[in-house]
PQR file with spaces between the fields and no chain letter, atoms N, CA, C, O and H, PARSE charges and radii, in Angstrom:
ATOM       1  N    UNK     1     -10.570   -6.255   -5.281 -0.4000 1.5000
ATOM       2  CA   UNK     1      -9.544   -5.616   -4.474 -0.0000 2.0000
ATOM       3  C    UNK     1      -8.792   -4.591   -5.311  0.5500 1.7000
ATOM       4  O    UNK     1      -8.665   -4.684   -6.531 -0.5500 1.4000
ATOM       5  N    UNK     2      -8.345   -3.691   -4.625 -0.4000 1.5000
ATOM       6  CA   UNK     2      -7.442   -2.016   -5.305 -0.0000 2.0000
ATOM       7  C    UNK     2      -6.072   -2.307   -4.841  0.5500 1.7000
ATOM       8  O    UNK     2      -5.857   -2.619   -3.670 -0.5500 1.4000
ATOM       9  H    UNK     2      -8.448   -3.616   -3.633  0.4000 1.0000
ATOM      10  N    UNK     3      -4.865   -2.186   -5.987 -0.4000 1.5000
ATOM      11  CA   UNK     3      -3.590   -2.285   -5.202 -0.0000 2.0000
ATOM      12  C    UNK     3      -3.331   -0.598   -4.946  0.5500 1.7000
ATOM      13  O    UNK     3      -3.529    0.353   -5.702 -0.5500 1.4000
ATOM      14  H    UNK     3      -5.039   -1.933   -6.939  0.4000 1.0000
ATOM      15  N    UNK     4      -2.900   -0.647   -3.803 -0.4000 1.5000
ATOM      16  CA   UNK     4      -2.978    0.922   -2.879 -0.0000 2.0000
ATOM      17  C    UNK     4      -1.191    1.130   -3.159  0.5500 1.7000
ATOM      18  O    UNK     4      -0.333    0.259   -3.303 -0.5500 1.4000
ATOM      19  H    UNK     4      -2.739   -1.419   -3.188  0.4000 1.0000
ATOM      20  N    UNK     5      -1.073    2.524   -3.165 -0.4000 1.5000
ATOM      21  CA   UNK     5       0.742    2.382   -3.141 -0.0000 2.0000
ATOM      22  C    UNK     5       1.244    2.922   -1.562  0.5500 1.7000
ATOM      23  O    UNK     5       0.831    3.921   -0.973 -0.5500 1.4000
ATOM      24  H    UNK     5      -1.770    3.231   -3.048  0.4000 1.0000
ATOM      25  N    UNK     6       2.158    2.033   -1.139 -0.4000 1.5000
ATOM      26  CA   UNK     6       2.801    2.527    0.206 -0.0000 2.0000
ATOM      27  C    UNK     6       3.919    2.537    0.227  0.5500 1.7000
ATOM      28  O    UNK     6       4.384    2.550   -0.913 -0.5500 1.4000
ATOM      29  H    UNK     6       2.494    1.221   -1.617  0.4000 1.0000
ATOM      30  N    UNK     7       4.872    2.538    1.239 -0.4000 1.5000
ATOM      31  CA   UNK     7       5.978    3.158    1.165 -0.0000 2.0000
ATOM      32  C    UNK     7       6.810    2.252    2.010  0.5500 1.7000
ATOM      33  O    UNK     7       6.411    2.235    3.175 -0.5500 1.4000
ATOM      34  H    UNK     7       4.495    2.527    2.165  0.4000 1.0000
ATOM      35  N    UNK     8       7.892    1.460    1.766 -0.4000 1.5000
ATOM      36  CA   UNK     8       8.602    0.814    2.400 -0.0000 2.0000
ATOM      37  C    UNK     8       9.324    1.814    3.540  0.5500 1.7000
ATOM      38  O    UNK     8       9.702    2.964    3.318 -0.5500 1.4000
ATOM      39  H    UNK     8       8.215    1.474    0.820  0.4000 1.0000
ATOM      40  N    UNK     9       9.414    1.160    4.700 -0.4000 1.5000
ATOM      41  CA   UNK     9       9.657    2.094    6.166 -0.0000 2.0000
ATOM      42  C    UNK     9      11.183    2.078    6.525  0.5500 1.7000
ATOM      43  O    UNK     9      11.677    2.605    7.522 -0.5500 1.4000
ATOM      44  H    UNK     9       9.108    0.226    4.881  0.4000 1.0000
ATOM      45  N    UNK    10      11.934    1.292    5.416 -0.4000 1.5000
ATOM      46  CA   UNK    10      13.265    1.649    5.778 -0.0000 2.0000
ATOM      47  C    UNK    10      13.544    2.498    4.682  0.5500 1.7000
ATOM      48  O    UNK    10      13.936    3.589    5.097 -0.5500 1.4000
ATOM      49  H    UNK    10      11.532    0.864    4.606  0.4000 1.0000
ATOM      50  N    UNK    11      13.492    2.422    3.252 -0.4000 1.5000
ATOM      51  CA   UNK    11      14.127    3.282    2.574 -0.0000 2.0000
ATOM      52  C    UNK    11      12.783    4.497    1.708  0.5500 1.7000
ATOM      53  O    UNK    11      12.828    5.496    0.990 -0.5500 1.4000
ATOM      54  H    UNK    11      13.173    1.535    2.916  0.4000 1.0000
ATOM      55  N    UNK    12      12.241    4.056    2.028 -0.4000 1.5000
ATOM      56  CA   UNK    12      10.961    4.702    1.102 -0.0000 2.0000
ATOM      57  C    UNK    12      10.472    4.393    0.004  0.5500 1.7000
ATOM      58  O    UNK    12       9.594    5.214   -0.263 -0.5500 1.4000
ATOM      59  H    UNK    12      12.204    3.245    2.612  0.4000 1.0000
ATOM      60  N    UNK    13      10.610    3.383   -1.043 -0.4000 1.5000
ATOM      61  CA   UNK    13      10.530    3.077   -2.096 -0.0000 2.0000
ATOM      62  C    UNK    13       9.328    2.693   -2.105  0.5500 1.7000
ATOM      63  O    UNK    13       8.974    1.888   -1.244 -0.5500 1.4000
ATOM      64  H    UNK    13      11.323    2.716   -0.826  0.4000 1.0000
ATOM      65  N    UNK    14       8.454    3.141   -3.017 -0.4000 1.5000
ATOM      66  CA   UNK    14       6.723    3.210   -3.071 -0.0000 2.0000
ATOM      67  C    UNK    14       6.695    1.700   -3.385  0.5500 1.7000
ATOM      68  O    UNK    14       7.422    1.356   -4.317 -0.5500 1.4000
ATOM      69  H    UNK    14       8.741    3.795   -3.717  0.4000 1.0000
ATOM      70  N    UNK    15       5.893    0.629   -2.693 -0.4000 1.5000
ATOM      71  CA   UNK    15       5.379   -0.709   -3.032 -0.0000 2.0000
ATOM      72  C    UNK    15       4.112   -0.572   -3.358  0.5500 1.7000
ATOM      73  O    UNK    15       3.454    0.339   -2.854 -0.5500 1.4000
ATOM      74  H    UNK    15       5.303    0.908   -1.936  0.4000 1.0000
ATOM      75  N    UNK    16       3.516   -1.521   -4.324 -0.4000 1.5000
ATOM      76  CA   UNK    16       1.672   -1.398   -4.526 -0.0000 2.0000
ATOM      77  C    UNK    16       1.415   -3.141   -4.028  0.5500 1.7000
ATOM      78  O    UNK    16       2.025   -4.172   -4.310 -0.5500 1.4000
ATOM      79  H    UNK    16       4.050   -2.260   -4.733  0.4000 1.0000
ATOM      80  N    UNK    17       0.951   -3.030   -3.695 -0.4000 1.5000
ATOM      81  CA   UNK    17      -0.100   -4.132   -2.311 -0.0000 2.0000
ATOM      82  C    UNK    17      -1.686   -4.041   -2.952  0.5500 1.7000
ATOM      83  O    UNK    17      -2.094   -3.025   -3.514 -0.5500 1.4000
ATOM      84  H    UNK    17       0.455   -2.192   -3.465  0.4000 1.0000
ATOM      85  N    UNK    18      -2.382   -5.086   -2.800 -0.4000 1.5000
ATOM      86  CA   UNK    18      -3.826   -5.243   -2.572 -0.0000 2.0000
ATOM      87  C    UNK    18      -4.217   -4.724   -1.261  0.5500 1.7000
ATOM      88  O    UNK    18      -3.491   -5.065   -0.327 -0.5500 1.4000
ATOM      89  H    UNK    18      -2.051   -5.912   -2.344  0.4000 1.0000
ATOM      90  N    UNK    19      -5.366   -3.857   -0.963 -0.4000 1.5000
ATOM      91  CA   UNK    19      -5.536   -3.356    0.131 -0.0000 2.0000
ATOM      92  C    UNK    19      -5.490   -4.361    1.504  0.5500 1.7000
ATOM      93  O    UNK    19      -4.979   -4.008    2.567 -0.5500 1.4000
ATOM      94  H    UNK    19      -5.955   -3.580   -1.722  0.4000 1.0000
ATOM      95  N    UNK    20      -6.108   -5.640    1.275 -0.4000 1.5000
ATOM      96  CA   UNK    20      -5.902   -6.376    2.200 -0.0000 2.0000
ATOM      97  C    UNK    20      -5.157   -7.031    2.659  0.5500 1.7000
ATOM      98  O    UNK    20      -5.324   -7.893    3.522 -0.5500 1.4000
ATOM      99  H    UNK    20      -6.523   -5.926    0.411  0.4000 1.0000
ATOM     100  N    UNK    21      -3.815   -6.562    1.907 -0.4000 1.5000
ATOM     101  CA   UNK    21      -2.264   -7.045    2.247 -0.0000 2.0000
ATOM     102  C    UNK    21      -1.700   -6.328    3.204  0.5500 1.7000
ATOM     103  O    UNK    21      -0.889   -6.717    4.045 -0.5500 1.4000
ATOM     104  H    UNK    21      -3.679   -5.862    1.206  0.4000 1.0000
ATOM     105  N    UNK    22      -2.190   -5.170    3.045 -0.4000 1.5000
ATOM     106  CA   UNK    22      -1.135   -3.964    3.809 -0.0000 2.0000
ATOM     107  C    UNK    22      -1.025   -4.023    5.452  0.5500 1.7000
ATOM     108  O    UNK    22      -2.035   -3.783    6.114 -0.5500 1.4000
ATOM     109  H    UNK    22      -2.849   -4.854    2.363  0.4000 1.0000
ATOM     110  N    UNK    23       0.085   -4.310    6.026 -0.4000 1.5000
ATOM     111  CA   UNK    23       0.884   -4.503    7.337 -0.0000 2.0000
ATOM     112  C    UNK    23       0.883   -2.995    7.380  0.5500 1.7000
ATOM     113  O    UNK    23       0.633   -2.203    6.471 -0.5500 1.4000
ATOM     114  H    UNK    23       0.906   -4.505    5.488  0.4000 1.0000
ATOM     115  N    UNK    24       1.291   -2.723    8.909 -0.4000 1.5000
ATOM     116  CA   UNK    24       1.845   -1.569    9.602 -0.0000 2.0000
ATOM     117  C    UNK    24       3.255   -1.233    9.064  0.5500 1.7000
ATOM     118  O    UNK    24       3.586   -0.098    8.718 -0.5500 1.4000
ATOM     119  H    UNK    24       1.494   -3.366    9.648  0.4000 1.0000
ATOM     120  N    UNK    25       4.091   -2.366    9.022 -0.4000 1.5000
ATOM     121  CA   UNK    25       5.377   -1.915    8.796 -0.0000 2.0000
ATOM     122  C    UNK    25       5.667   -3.078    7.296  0.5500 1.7000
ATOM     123  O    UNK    25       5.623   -4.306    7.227 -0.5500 1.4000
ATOM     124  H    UNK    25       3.823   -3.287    9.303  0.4000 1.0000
ATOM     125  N    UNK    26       5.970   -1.986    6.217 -0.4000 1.5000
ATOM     126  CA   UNK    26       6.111   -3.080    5.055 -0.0000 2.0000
ATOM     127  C    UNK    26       7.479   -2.779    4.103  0.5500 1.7000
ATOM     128  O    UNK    26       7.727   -1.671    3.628 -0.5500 1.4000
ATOM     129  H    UNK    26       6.005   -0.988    6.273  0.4000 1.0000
ATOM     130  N    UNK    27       8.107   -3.683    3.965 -0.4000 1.5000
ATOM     131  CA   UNK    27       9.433   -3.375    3.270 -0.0000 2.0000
ATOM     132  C    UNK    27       9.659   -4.032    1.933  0.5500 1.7000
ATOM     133  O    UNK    27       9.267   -5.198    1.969 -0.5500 1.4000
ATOM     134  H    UNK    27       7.906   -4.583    4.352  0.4000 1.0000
ATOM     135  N    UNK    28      10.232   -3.630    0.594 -0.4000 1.5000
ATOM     136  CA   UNK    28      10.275   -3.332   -0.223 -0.0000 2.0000
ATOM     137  C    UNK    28      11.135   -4.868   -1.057  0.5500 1.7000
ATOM     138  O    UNK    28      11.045   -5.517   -2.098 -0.5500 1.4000
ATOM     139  H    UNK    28      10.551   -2.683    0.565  0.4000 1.0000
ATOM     140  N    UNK    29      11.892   -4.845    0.126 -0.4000 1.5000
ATOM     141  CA   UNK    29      13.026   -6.106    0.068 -0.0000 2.0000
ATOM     142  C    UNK    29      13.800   -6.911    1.003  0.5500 1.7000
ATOM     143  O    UNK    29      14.255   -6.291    1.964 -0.5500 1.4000
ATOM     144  H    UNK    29      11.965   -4.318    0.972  0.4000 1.0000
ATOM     145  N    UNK    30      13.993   -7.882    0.947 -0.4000 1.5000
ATOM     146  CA   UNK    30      14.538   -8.683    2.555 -0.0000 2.0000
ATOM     147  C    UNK    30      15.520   -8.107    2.680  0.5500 1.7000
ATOM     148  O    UNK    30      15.963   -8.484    3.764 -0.5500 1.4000
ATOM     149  H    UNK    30      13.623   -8.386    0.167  0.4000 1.0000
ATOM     150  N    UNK    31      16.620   -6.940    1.981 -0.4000 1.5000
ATOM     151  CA   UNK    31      17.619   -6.699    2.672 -0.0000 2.0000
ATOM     152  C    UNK    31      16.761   -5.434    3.527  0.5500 1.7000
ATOM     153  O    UNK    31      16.702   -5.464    4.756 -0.5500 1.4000
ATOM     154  H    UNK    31      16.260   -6.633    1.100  0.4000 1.0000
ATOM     155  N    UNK    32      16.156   -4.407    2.775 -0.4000 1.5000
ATOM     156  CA   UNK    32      15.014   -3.808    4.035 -0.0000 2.0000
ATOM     157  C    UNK    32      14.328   -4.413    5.210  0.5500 1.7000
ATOM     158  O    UNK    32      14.408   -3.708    6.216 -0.5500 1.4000
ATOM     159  H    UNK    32      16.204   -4.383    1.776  0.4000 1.0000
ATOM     160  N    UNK    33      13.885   -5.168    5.307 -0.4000 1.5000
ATOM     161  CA   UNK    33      13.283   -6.264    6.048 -0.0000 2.0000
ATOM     162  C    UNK    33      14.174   -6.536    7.140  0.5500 1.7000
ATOM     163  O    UNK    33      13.880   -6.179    8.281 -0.5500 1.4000
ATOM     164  H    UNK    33      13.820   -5.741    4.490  0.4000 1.0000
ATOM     165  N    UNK    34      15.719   -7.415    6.758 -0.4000 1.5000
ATOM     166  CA   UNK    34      16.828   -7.374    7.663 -0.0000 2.0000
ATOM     167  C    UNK    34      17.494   -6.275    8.204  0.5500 1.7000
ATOM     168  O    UNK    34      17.942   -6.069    9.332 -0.5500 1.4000
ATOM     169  H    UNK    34      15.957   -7.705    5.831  0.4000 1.0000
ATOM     170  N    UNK    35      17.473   -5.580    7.141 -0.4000 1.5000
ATOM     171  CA   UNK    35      18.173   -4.024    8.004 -0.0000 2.0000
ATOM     172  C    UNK    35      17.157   -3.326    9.068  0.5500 1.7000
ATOM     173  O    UNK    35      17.543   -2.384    9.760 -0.5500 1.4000
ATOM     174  H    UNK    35      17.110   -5.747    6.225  0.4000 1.0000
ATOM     175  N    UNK    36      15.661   -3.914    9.165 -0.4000 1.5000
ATOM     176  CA   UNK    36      15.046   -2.522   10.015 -0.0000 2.0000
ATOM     177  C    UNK    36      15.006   -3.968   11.412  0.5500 1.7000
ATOM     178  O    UNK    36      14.957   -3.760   12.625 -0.5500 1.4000
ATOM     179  H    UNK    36      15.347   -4.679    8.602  0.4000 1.0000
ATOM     180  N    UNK    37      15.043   -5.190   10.801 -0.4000 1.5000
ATOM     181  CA   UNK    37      15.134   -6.712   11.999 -0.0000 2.0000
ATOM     182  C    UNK    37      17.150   -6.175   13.095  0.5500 1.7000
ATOM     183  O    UNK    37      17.448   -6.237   14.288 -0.5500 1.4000
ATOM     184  H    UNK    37      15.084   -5.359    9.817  0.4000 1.0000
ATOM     185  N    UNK    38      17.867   -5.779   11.985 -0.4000 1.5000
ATOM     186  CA   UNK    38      19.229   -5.593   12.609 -0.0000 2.0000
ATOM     187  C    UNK    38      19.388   -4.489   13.372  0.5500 1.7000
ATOM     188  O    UNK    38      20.360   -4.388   14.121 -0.5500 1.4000
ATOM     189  H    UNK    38      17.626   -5.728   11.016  0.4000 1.0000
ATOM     190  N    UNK    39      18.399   -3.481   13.265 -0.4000 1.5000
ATOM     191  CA   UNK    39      18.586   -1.957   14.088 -0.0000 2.0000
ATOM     192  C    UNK    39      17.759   -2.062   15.088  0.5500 1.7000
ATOM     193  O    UNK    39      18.081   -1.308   16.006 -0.5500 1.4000
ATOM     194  H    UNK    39      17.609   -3.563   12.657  0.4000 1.0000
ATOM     195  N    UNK    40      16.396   -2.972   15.390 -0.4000 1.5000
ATOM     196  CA   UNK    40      15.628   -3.297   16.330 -0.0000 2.0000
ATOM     197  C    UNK    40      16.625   -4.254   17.181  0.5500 1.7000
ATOM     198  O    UNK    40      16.131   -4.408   18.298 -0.5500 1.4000
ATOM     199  H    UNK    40      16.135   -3.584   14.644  0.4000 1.0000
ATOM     200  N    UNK    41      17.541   -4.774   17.082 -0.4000 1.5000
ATOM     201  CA   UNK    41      18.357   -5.936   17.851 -0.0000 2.0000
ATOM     202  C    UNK    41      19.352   -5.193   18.770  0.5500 1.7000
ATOM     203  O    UNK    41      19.544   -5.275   19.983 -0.5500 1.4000
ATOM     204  H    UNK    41      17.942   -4.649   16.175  0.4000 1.0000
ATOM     205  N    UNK    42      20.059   -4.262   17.574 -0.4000 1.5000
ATOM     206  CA   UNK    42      20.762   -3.319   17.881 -0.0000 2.0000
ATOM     207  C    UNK    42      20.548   -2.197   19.394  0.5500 1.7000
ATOM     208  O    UNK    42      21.303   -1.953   20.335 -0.5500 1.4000
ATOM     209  H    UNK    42      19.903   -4.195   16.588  0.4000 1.0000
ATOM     210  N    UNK    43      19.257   -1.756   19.067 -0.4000 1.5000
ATOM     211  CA   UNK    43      18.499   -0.662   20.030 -0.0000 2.0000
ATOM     212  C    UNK    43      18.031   -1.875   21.350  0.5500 1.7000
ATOM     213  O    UNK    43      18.067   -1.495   22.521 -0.5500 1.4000
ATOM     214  H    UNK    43      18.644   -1.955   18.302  0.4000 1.0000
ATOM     215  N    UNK    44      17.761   -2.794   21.131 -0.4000 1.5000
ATOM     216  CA   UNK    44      17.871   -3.514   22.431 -0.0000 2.0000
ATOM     217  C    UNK    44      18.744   -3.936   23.576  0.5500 1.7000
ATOM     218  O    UNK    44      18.553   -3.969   24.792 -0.5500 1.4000
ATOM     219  H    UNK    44      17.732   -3.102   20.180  0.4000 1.0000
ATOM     220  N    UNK    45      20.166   -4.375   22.505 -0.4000 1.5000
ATOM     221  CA   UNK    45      21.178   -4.582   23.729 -0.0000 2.0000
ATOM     222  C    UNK    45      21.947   -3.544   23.833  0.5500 1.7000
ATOM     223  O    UNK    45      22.803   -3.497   24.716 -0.5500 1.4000
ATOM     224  H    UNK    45      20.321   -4.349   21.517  0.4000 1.0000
């Protein structure tokens, strides 16, 4: 396996992953993680 570099989708901060790790939406850190979980909650109600 190749670790690929991607890009966390809330702040941008390049992560490296094994290719067969890589999600659609991948974040860097649980406060990324919670902040993009708190703006999806947000945009709902």
């Amino acid at each position: 396996m190749e670790l690929i570099e991607v890009k966390c989708v809330v702040c941008g901060a390049p992560i490296h992953v094994y290719e067969g790790y890589i999600k659609e939406n991948m974040y860097c850190t649980l406060h990324c993680l919670n902040a993009a979980i708190t703006s999806k909650k947000e945009q709902i109600a």
